[in-house]
Biopython code that builds the backbone (N, CA, C, O; Angstrom):
import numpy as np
from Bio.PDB.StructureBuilder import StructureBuilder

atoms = [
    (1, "UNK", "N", (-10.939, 11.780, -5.739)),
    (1, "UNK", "CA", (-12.138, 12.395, -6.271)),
    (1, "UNK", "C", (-12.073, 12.460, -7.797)),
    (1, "UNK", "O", (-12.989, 12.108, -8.541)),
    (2, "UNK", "N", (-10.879, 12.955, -8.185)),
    (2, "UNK", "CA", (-10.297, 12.511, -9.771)),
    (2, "UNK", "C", (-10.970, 11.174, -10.029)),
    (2, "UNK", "O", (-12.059, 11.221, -10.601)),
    (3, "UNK", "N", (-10.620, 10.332, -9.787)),
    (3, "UNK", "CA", (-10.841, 8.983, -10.552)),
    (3, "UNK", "C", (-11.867, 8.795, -10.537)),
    (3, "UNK", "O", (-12.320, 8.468, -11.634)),
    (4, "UNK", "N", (-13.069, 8.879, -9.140)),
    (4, "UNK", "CA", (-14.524, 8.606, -8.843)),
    (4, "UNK", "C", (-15.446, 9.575, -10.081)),
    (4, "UNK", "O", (-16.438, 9.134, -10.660)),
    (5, "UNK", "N", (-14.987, 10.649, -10.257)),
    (5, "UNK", "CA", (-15.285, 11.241, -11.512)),
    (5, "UNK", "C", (-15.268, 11.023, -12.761)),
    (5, "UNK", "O", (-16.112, 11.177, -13.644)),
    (6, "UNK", "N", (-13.945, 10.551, -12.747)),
    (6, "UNK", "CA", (-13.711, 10.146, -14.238)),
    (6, "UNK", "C", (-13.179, 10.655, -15.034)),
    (6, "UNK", "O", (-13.213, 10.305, -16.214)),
    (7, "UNK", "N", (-12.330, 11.954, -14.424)),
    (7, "UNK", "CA", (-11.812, 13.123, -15.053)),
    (7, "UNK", "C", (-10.217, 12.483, -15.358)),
    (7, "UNK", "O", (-9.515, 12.111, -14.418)),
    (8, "UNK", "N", (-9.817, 12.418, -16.596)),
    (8, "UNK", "CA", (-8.543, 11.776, -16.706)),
    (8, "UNK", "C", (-7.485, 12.945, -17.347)),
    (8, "UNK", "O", (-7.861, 14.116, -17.289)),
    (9, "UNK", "N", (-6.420, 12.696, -17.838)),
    (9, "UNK", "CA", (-5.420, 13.728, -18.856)),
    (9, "UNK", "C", (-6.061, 13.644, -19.732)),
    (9, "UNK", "O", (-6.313, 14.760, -20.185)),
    (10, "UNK", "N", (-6.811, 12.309, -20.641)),
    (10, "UNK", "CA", (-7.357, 12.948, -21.700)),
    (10, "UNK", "C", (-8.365, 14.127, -21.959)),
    (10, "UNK", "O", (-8.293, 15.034, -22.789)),
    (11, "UNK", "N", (-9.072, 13.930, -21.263)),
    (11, "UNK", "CA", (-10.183, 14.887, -21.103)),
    (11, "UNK", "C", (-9.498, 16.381, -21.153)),
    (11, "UNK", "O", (-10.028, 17.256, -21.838)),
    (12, "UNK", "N", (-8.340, 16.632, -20.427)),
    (12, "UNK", "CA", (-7.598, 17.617, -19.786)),
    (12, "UNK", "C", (-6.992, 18.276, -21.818)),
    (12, "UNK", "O", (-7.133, 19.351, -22.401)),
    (13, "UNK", "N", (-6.457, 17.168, -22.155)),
    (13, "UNK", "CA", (-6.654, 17.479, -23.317)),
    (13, "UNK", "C", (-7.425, 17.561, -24.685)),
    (13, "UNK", "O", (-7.035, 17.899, -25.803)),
    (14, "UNK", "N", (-8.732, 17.112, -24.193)),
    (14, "UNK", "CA", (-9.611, 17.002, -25.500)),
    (14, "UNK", "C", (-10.643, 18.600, -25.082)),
    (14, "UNK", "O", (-11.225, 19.393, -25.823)),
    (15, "UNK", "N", (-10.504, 18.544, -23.703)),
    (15, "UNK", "CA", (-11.695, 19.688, -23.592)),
    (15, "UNK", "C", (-11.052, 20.219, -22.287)),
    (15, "UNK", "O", (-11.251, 19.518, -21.295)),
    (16, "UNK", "N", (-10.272, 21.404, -22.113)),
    (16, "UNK", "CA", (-10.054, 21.679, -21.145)),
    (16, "UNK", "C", (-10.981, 22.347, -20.238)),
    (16, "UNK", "O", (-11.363, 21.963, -19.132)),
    (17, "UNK", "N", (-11.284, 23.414, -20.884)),
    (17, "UNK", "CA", (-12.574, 24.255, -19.916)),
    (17, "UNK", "C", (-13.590, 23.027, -19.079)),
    (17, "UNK", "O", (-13.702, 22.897, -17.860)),
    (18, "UNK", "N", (-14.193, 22.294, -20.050)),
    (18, "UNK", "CA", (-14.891, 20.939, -18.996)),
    (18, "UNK", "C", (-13.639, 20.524, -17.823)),
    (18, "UNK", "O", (-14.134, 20.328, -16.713)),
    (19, "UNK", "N", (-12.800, 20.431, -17.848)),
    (19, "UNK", "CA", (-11.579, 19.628, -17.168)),
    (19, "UNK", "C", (-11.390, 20.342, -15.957)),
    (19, "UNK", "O", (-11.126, 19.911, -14.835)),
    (20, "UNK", "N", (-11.640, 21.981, -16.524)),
    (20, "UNK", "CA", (-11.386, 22.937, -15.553)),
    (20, "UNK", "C", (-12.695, 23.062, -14.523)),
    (20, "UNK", "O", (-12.905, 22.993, -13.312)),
    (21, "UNK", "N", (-13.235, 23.226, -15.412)),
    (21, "UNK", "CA", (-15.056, 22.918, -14.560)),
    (21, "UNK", "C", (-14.828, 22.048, -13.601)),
    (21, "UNK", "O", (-14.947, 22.523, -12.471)),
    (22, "UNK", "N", (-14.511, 20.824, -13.670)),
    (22, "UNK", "CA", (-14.912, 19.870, -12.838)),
    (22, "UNK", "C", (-13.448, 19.525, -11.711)),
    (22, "UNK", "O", (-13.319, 18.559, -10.958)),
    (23, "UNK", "N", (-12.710, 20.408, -11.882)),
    (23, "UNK", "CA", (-11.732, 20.671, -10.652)),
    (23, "UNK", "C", (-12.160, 21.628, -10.114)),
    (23, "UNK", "O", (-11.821, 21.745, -8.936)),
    (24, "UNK", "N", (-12.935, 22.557, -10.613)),
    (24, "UNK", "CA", (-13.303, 23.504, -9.631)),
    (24, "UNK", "C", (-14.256, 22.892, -8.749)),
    (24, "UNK", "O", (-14.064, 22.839, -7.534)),
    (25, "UNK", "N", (-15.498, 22.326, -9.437)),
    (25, "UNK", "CA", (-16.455, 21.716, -8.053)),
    (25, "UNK", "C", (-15.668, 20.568, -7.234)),
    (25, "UNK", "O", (-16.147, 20.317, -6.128)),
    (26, "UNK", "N", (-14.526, 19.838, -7.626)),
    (26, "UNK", "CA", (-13.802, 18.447, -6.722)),
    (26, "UNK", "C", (-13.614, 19.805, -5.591)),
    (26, "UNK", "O", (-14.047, 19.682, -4.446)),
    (27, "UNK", "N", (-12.893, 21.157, -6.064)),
    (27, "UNK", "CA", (-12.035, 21.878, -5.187)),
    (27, "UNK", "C", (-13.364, 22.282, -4.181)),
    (27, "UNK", "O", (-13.193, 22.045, -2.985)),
    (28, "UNK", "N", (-14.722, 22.897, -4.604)),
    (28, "UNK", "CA", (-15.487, 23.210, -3.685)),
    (28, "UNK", "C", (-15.889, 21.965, -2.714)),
    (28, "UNK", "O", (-15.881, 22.114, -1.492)),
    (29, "UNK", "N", (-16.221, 20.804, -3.292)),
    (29, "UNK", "CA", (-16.678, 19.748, -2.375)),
    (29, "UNK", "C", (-15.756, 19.522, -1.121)),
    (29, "UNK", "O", (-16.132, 19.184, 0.002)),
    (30, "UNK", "N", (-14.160, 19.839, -1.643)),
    (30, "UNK", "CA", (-13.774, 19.271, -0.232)),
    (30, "UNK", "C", (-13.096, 20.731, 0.241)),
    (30, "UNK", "O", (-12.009, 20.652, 0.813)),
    (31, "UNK", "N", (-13.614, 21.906, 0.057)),
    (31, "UNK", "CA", (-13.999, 22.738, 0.719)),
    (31, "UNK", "C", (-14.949, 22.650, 1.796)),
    (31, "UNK", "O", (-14.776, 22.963, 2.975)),
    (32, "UNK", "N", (-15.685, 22.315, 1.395)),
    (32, "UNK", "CA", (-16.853, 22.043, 2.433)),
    (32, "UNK", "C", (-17.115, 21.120, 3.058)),
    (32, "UNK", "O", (-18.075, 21.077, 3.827)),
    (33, "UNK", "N", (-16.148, 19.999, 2.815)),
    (33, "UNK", "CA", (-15.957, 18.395, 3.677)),
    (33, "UNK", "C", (-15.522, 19.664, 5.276)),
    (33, "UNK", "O", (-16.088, 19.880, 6.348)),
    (34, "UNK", "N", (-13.981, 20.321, 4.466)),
    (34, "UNK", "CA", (-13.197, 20.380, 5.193)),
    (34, "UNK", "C", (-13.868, 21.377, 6.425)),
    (34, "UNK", "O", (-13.617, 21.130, 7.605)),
    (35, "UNK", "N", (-14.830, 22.635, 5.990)),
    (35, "UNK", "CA", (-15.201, 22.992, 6.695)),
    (35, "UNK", "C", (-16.555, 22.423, 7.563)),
    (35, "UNK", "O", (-17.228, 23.223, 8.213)),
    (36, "UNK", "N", (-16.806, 21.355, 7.531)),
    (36, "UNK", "CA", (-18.060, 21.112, 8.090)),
    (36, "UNK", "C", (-17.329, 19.626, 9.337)),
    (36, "UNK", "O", (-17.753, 19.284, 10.441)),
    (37, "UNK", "N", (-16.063, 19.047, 8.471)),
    (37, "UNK", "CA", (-15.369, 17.857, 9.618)),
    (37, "UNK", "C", (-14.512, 18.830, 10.310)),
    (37, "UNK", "O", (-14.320, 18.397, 11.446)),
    (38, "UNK", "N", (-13.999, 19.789, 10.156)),
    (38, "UNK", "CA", (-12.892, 20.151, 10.986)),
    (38, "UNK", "C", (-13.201, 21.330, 11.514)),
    (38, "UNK", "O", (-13.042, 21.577, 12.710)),
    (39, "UNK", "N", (-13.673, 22.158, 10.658)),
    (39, "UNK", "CA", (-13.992, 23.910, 11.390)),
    (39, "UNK", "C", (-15.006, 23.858, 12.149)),
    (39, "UNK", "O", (-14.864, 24.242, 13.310)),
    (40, "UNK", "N", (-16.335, 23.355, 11.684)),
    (40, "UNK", "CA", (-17.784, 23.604, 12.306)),
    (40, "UNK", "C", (-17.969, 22.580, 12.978)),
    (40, "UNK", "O", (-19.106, 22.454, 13.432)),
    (41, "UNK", "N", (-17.255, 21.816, 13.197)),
    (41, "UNK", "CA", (-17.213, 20.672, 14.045)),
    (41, "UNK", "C", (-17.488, 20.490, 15.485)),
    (41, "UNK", "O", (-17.380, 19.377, 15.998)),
]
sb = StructureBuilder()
sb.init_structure("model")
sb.init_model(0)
sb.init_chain("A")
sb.init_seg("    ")
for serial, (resi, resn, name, xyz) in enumerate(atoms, 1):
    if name == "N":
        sb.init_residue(resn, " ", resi, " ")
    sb.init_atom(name, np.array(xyz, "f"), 0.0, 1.0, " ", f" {name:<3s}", serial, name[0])
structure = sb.get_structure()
């Protein structure tokens, strides 16, 4: 999901808060993969 994004180390170091942002929504998306293929399934 990293790479399909585009989110690299640089980024991690040029702008972290963005870096952080966008691990938080990778982290919600497959939150909700996980609950919709495996829990609610």
């Amino acid at each position: 999901m990293k790479q399909a994004q585009g989110i690299t180390e640089q980024l991690k170091a040029e702008n972290a808060l963005e870096w952080v942002g966008h691990l938080g929504n990778i982290r919600a998306c497959a939150r909700e993969i996980v609950n919709k293929e495996i829990i609610f399934a």
